[in-house]
C-alpha positions, 0 to 999 in steps of 0.5 A: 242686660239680660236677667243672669248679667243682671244677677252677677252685677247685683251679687258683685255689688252687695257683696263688695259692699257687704265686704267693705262694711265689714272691713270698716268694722273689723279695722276699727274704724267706728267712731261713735255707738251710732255709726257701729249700729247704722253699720251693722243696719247697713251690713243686715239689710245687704244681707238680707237683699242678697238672701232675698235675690237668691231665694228669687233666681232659684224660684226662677231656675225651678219654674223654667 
């Protein structure tokens, strides 16, 4: 799997479940205090990797 392949999985991913994460906020679906924070921990730290591997593939697009 070459680098842009690699790049397109991990983005596909991270933001399906950054989409899945918010759906269960939006919809509701939070039971109890403590599930709402560890979902909004979930939903930074997705966020996060995602700024996180741009930030990286644009320093690899400017080097090249």
């Amino acid at each position: 799997m070459d680098a842009i392949n690699l790049a397109e999985y991990l983005f596909k991913n991270l933001r399906q479940r950054e989409q899945n994460t918010v759906d269960i906020v939006a919809g509701g679906n939070v039971r109890s205090m403590e599930d709402y924070k560890y979902l909004m921990g979930e939903l930074s730290a997705i966020r996060s990797l995602i700024e996180d591997l741009k930030e990286t593939l644009h320093m690899e697009d400017n080097d090249d």
